[in-house]
C-alpha positions as a Python dict, from the first residue, in 0.01 Angstrom:
ca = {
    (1, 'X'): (0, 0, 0),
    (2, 'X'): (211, -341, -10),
    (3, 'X'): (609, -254, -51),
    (4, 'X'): (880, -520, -227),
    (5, 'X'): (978, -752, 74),
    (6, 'X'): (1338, -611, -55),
    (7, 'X'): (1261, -222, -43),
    (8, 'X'): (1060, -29, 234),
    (9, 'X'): (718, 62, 140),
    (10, 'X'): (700, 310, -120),
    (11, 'X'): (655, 673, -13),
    (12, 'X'): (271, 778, -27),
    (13, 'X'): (237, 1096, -215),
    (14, 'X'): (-41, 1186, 114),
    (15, 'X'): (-193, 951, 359),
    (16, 'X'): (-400, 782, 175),
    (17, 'X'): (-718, 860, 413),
    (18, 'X'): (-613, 1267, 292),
    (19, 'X'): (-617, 1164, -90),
    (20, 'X'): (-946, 993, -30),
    (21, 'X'): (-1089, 1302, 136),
    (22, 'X'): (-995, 1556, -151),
    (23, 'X'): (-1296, 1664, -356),
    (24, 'X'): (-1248, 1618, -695),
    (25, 'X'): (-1187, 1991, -812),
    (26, 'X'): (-873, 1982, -582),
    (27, 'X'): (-510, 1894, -588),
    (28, 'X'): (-273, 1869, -323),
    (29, 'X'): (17, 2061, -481),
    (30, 'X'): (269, 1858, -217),
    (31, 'X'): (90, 1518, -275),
    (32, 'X'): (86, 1580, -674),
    (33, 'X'): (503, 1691, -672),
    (34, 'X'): (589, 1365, -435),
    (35, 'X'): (380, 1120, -653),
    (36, 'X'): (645, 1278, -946),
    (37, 'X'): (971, 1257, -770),
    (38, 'X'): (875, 903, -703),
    (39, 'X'): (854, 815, -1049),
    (40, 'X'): (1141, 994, -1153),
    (41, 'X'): (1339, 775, -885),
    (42, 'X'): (1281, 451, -994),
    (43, 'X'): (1555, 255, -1155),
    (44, 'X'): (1612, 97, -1486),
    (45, 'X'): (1441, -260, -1466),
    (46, 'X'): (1332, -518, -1681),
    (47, 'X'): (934, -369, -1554),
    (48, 'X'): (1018, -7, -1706),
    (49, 'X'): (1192, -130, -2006),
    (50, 'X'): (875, -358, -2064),
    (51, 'X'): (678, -92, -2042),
    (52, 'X'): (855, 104, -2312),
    (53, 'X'): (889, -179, -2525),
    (54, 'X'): (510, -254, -2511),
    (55, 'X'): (443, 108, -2647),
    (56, 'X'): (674, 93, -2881),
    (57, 'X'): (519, -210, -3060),
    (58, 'X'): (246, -29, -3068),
    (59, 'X'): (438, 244, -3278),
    (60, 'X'): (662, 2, -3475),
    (61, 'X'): (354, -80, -3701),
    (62, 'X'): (290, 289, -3672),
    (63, 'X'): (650, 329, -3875),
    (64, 'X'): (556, 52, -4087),
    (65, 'X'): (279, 228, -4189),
    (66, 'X'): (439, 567, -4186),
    (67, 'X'): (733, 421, -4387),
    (68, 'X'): (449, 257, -4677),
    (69, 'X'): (438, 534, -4950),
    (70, 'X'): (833, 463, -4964),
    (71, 'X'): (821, 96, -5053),
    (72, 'X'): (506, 36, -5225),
    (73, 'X'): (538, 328, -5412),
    (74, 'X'): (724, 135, -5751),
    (75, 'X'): (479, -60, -5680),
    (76, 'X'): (139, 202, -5764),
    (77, 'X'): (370, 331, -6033),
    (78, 'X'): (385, -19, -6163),
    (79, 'X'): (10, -118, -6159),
    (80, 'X'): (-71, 204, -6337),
    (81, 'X'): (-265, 400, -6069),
    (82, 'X'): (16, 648, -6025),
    (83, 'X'): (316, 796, -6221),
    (84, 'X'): (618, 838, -6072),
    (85, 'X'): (667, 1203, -6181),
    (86, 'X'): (396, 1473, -6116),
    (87, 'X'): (262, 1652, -6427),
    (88, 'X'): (95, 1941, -6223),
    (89, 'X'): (164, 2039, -5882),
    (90, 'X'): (-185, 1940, -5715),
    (91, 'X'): (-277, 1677, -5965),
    (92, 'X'): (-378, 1328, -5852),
    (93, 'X'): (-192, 1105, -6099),
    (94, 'X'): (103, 1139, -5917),
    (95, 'X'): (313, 936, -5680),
    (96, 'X'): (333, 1268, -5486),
    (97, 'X'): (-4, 1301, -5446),
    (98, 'X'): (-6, 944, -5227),
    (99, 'X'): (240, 1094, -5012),
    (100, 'X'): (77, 1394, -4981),
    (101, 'X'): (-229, 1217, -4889),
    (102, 'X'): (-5, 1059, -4587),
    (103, 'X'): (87, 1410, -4468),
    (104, 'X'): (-269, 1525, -4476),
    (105, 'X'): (-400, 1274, -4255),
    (106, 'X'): (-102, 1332, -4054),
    (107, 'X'): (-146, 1695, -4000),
    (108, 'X'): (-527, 1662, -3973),
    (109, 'X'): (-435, 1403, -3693),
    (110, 'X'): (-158, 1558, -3510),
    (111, 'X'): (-312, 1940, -3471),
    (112, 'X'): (-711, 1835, -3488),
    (113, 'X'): (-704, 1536, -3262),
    (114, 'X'): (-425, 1626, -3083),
    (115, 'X'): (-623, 1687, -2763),
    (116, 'X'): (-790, 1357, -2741),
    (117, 'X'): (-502, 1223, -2550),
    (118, 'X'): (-516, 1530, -2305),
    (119, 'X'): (-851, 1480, -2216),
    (120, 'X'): (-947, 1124, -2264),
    (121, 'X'): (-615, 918, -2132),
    (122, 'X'): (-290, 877, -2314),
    (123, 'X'): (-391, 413, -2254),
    (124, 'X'): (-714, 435, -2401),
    (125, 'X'): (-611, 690, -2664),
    (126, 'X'): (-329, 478, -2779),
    (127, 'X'): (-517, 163, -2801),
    (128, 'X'): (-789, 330, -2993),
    (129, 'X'): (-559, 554, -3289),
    (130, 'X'): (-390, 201, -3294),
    (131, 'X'): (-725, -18, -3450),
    (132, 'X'): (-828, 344, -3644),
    (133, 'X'): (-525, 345, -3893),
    (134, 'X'): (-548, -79, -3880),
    (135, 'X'): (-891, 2, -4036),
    (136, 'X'): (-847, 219, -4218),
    (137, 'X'): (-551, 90, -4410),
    (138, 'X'): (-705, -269, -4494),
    (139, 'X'): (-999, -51, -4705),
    (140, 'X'): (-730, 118, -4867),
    (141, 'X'): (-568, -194, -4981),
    (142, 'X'): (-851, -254, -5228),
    (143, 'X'): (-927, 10, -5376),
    (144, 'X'): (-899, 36, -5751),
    (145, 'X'): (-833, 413, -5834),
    (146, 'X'): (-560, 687, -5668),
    (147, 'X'): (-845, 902, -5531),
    (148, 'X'): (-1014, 613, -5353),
    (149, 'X'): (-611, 556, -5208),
    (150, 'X'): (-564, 869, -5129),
    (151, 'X'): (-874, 966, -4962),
    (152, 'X'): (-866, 633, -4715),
    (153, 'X'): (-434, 710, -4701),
    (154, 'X'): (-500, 1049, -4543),
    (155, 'X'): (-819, 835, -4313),
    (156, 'X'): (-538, 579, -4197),
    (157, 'X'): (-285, 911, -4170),
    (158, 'X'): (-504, 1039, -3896),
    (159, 'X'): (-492, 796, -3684),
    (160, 'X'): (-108, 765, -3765),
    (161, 'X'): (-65, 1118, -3649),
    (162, 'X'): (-288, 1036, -3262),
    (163, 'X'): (-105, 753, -3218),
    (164, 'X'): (293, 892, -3267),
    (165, 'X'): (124, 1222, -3052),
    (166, 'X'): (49, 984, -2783),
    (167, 'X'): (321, 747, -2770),
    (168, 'X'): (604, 1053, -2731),
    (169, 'X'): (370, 1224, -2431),
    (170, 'X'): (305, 862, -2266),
    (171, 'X'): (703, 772, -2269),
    (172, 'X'): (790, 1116, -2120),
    (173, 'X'): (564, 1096, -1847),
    (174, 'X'): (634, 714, -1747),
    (175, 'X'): (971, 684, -1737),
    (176, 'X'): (1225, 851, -1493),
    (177, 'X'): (1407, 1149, -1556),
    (178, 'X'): (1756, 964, -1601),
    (179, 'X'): (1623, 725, -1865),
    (180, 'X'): (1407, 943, -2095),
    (181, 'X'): (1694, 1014, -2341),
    (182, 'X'): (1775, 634, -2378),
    (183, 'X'): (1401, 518, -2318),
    (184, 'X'): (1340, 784, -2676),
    (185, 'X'): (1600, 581, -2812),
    (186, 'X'): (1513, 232, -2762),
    (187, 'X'): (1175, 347, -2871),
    (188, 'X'): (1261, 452, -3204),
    (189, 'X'): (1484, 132, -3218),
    (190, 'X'): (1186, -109, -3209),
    (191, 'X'): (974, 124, -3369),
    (192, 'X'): (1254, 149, -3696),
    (193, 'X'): (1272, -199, -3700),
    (194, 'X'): (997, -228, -3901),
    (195, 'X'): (1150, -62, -4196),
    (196, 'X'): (1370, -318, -4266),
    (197, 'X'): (1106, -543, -4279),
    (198, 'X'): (834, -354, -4486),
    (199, 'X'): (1140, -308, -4722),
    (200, 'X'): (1202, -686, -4752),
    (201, 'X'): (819, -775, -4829),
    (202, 'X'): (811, -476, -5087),
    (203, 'X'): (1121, -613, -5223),
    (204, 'X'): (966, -983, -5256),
    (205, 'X'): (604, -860, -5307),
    (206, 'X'): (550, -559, -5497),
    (207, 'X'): (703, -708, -5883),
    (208, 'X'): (411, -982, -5812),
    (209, 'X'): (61, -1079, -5783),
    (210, 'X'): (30, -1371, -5573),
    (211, 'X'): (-305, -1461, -5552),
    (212, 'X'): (-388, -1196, -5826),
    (213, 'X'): (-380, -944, -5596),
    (214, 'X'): (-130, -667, -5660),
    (215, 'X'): (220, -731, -5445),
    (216, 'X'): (163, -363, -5280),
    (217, 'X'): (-193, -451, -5165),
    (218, 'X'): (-57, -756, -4992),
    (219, 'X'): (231, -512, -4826),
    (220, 'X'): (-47, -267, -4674),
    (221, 'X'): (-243, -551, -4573),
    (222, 'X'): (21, -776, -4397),
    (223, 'X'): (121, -471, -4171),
    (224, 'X'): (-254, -376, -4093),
    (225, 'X'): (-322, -728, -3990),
    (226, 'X'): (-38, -759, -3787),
    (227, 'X'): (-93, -480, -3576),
    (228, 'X'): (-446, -626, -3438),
    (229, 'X'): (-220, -855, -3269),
    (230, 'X'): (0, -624, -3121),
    (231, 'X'): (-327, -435, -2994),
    (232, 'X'): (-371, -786, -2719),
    (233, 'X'): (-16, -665, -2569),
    (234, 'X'): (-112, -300, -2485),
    (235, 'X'): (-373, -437, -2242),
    (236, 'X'): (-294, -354, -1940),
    (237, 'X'): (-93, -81, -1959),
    (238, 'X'): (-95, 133, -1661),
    (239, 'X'): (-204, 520, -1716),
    (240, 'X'): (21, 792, -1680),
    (241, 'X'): (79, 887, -1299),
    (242, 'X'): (120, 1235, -1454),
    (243, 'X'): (-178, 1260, -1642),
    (244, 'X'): (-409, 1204, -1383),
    (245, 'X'): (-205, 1401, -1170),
    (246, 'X'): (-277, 1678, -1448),
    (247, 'X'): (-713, 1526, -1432),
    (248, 'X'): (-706, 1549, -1014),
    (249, 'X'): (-751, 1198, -973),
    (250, 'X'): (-434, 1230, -690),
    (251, 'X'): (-551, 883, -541),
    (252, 'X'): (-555, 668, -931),
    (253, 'X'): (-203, 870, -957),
    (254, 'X'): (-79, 692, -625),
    (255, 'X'): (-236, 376, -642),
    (256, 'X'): (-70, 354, -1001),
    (257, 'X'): (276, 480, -886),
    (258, 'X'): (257, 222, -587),
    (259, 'X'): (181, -40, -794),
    (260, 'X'): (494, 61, -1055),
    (261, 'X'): (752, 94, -716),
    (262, 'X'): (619, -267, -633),
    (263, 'X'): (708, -397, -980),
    (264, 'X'): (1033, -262, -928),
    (265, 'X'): (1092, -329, -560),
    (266, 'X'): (1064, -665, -690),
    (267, 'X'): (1374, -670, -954),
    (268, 'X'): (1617, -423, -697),
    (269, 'X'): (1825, -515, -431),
    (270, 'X'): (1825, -226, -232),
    (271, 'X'): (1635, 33, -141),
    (272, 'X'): (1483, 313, -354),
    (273, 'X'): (1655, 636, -343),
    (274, 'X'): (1454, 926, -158),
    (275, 'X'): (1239, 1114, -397),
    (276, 'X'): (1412, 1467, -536),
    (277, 'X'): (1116, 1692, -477),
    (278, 'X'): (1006, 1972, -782),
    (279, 'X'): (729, 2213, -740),
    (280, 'X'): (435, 2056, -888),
    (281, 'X'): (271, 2177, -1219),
    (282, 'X'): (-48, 2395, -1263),
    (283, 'X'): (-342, 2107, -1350),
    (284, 'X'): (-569, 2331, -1558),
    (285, 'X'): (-445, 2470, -1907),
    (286, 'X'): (-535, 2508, -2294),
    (287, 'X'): (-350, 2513, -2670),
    (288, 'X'): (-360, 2858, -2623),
    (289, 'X'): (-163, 2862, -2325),
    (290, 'X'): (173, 2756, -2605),
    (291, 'X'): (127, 3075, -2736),
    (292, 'X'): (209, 3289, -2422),
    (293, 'X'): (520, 3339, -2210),
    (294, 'X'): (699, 3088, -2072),
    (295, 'X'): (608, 2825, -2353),
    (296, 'X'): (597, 3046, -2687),
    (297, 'X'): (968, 3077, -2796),
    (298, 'X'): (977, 2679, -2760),
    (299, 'X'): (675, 2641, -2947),
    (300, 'X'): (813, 2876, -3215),
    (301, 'X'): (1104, 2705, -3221),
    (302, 'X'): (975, 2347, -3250),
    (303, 'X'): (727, 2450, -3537),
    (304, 'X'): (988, 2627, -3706),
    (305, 'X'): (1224, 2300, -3661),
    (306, 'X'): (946, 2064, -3767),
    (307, 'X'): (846, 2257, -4062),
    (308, 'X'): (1185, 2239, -4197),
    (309, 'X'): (1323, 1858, -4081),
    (310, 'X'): (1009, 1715, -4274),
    (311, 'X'): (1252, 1762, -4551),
    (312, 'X'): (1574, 1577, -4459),
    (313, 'X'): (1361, 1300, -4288),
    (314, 'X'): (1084, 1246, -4533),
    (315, 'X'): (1260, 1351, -4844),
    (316, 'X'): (1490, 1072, -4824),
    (317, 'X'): (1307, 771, -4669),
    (318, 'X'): (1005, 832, -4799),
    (319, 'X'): (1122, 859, -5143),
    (320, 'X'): (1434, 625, -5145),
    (321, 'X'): (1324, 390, -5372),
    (322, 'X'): (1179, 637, -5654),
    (323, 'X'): (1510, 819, -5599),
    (324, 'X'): (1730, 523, -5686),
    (325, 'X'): (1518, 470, -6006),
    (326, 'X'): (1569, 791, -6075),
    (327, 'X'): (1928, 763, -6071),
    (328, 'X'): (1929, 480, -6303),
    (329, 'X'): (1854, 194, -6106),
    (330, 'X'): (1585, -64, -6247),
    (331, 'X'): (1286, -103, -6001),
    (332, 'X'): (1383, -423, -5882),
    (333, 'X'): (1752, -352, -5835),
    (334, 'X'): (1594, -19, -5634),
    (335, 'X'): (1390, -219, -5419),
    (336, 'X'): (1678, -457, -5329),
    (337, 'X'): (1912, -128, -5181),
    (338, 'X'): (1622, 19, -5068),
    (339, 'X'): (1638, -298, -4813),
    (340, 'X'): (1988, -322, -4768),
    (341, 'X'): (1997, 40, -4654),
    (342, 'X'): (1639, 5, -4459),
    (343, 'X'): (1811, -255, -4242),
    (344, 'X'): (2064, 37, -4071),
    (345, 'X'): (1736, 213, -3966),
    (346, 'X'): (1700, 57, -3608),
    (347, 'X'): (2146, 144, -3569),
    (348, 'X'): (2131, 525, -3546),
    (349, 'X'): (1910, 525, -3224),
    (350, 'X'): (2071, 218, -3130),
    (351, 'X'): (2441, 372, -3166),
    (352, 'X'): (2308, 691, -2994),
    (353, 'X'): (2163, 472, -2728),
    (354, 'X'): (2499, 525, -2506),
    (355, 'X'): (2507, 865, -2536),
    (356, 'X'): (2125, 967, -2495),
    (357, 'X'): (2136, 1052, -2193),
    (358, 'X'): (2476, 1184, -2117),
    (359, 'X'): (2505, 1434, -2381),
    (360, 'X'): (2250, 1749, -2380),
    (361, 'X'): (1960, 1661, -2637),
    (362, 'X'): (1916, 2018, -2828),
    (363, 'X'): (2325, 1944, -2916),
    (364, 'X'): (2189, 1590, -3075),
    (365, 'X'): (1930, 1750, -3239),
    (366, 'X'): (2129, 1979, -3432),
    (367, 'X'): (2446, 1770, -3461),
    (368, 'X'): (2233, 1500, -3646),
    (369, 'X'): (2060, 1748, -3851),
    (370, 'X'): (2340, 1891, -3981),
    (371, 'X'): (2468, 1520, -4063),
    (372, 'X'): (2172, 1489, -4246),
    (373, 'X'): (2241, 1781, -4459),
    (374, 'X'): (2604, 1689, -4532),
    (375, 'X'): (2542, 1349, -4609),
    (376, 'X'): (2270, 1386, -4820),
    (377, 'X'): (2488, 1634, -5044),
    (378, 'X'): (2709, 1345, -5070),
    (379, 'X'): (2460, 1061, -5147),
    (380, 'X'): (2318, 1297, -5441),
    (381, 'X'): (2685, 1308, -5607),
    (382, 'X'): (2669, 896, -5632),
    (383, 'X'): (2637, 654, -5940),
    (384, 'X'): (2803, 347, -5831),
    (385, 'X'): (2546, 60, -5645),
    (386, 'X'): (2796, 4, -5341),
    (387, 'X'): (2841, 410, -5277),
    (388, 'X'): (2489, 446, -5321),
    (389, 'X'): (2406, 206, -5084),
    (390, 'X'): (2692, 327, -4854),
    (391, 'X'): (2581, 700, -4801),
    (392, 'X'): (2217, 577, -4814),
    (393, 'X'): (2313, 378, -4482),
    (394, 'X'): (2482, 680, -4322),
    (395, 'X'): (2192, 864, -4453),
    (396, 'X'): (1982, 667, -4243),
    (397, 'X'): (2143, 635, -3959),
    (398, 'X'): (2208, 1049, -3917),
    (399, 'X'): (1821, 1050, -4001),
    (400, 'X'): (1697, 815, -3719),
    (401, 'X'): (1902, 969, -3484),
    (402, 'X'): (1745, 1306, -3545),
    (403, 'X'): (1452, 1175, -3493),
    (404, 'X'): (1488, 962, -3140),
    (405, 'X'): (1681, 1319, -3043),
    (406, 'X'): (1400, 1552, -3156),
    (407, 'X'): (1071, 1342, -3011),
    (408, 'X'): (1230, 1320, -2697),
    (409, 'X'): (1296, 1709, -2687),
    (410, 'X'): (1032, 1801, -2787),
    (411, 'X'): (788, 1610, -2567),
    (412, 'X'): (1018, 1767, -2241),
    (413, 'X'): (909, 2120, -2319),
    (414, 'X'): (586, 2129, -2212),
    (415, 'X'): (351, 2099, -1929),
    (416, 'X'): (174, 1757, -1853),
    (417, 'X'): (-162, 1946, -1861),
    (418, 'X'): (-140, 2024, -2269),
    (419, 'X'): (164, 1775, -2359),
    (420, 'X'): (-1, 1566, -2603),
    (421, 'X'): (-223, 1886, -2747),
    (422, 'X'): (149, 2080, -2746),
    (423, 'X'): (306, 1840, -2970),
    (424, 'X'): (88, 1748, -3203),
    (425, 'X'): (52, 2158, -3251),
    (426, 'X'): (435, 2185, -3324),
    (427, 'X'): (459, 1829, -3475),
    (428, 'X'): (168, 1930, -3717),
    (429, 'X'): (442, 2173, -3906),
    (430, 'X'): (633, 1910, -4023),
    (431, 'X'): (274, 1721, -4134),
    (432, 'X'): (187, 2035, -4317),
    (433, 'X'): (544, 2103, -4473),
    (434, 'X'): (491, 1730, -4582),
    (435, 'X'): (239, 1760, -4809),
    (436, 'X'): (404, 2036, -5020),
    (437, 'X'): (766, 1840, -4960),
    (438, 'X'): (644, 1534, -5144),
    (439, 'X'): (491, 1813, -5431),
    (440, 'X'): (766, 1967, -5421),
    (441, 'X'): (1042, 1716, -5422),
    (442, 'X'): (823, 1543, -5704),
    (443, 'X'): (851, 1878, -5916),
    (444, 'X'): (1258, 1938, -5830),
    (445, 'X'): (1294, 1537, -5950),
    (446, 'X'): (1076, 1608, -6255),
    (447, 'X'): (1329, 1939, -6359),
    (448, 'X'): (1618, 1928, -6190),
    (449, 'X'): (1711, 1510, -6079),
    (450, 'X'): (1836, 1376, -5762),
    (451, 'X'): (2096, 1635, -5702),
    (452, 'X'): (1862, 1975, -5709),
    (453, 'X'): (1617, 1774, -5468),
    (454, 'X'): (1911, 1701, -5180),
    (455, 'X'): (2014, 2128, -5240),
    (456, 'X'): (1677, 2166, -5079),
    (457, 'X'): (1720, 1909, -4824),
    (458, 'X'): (2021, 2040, -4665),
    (459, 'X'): (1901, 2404, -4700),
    (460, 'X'): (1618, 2249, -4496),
    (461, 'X'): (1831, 2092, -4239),
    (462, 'X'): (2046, 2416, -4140),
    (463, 'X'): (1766, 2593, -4069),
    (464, 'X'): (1615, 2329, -3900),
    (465, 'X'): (1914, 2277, -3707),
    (466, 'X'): (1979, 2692, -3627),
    (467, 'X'): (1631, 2680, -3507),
    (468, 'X'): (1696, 2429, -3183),
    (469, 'X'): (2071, 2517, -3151),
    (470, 'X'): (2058, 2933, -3104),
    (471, 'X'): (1690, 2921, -2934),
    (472, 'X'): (1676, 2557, -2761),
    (473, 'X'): (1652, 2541, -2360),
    (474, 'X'): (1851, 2244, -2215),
    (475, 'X'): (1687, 1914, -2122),
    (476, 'X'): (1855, 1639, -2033),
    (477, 'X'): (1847, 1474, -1703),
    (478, 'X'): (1551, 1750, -1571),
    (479, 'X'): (1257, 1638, -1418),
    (480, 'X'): (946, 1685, -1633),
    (481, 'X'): (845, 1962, -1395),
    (482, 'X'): (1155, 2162, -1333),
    (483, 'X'): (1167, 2202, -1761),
    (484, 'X'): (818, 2310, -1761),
    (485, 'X'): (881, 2541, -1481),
}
């Protein structure tokens, strides 16, 4: 192994002649713990906070995708394909049903295909989900009736849901223990940066036809294009020490931790500190496996927490612009807030970004949730443009935090060996409470306005919130190995 001419050589996890020599059903248990410890010393340098920044571009079109039923959805309503108000609970003429469509692909995604990352590589997974929804989303742009756009919405949802899976499991396991909270955070900065920009072409877009093509086609299709490009920056990417740790490919794991304590030895001045040693996790495991002691109160938890948040998180942003029309705001005017409040997205991860890793995440988690709840209350009680606008910034912020705060927790709680397959189980909930959120938050509009559907959002929140807060383990600053443990 070569070492930075300003640090010593990295530690090996074994010498490399004994990794060489281990058949391939084996793992060293000491060699597998030391290749961790040494990832979970390295410092912060511009090399880590590349890498995170490379995955999430990957997500931020992920978002922007994620984010589309909210800003194009005037925009369906206006070209006649949907109304903005559902007359029956399953029927297909509504708005809600586009959304729903979203959800479906996302639960399909996140509990069907939640494996492939497990078993196939969280790099070529990621690359992969990325050029699915791309796809998938371009043949949605033209097509001409709301079944066609919903059946190739929930198509370009599935891939949505591998890709957000993979992305939260990949972060965890690359970055050091130390930076995980703020490394979450960051993520969902870039990644909520998109918002602000899908808003701004909705807001320009969707009242026109350039071209004679609908405004919202040219909205879906400037974010799917887009993306291909960010596919060229992924390559590269190094896999996850962990994961093939977790496959028994001990000498990949090293060569690939090696080559990151290079990178770094490179940008540090002095030498890396000695690795903290954790017992090393079990390599072979199953879904099933969440469902039994030590892992099934935190997957109860989490799928009791996700099935819930959908609410607060989706039943806002999703819907902010049908909301504000709602309230009396002309679908124009609705489109213009809906941008001036979709710019605060990236601040409430960024303003959490100094306290990420310093205060314990399950306390973030509920603290924001509860935020949600309150402010949302408040927002419903608003007629005035500038208060409006005001509490749906606060909104937004209390949102985003929640969710930096909860995708980092939640992708700490379990075992390398079924991480990716383990969240997308508990992150399914909140797909499948998705679906019937957008019904149901189209029916509560229909009968009882904006103010009966934010009752049900912060109803949603507290139990969300009592869910993490009475039966959540602490996190922060852990190694991956000592939580799982």
């Amino acid at each position: 192994m070569q070492s930075s001419p300003k640090t010593p050589a990295p530690a090996a996890a074994k010498d490399p002649e004994d990794l060489l020599s281990l058949p391939a059903s084996s793992v060293d248990p000491a060699g597998a713990a030391l290749i961790s410890a040494r990832l979970d010393r390295l410092p912060a340098t511009h090399y880590i906070w590349m890498l995170v920044l490379r995955l999430s571009l990957g997500g931020c079109f992920e978002f922007y995708d994620l984010f589309l039923p909210a800003y194009i959805g005037p925009g369906l309503v206006r070209s006649g394909l949907f109304s903005s108000a559902s007359a029956t609970f399953f029927g297909f003429s509504g708005l809600a049903s586009f959304v729903a469509a979203s959800f479906a692909g996302l639960f399909i995604g996140t509990i069907v295909f939640g494996f492939v990352a497990d078993r196939f590589g969280r790099r070529v997974v990621f690359v992969c989900s990325l050029l699915w929804y791309t796809a998938a989303t371009v043949v949605m742009a033209f097509q001409a009736t709301a079944a066609a756009i919903d059946l190739w919405r929930l198509i370009a949802g599935i891939g949505i849901g591998v890709e957000l899976v993979t992305i939260d499991a990949f972060i965890a396991e690359l970055v050091p223990k130390h930076l995980r909270g703020r490394a979450f955070a960051f993520n969902q900065v870039v990644q909520f940066s998109s918002i602000p920009v899908i808003a701004l072409l909705a807001w320009r877009l969707v009242p026109l036809r350039p071209f004679g093509l609908d405004g919202w086609r040219w909205v879906a299709l400037i974010g799917a294009v887009s993306a291909v490009a960010v596919w060229f920056l992924q390559r590269g990417l190094p896999e996850s020490p962990r994961w093939l740790i977790a496959k028994r490919r001990l000498r990949e794991a090293d060569r690939v931790t090696a080559m990151m304590e290079g990178r770094v030895g490179v940008e540090v001045d002095s030498p890396l500190p000695p690795p903290e040693v954790v017992a090393a996790e079990e390599t072979h495991g199953s879904l099933l496996e969440v469902l039994h002691a030590p892992y099934f109160g935190r997957t109860l938890m989490m799928a009791i927490f996700n099935l819930f948040q959908t609410a607060g998180f989706y039943g806002f942003s999703a819907w902010v612009p049908t909301l504000l029309i709602a309230a009396g705001i002309t679908t124009v005017s609705s489109l213009h807030y809906s941008f001036i409040i979709a710019i605060a997205s990236p601040i409430g991860p960024l303003l959490a970004f100094a306290i990420a890793d310093r205060t314990e995440r399950k306390w973030q988690v509920v603290g924001s949730a509860l935020s949600v709840a309150l402010i949302g209350l408040l927002f419903a009680h608003q007629v005035q443009p500038v208060w409006l606008i005001a509490f749906g910034v606060l909104l937004t912020c209390a949102n985003n935090w929640m969710s930096f705060a909860f995708h980092a927790y939640q992708a700490e709680l379990f075992p390398t060996r079924v991480r990716a397959r383990a969240i997308g189980f508990v992150y399914s909930w909140s797909r499948f409470s998705g679906i019937f959120t957008s019904l149901v938050i189209g029916v509560l509009l229909r009968g009882f306005g904006v103010g009966g559907v934010f009752v049900a959002i912060a109803c949603s929140m507290l139990i969300a919130a009592l869910s993490v807060g009475l039966f959540g383990p602490r996190t922060s600053g852990l190694a991956l190995e000592a939580i799982s443990h």
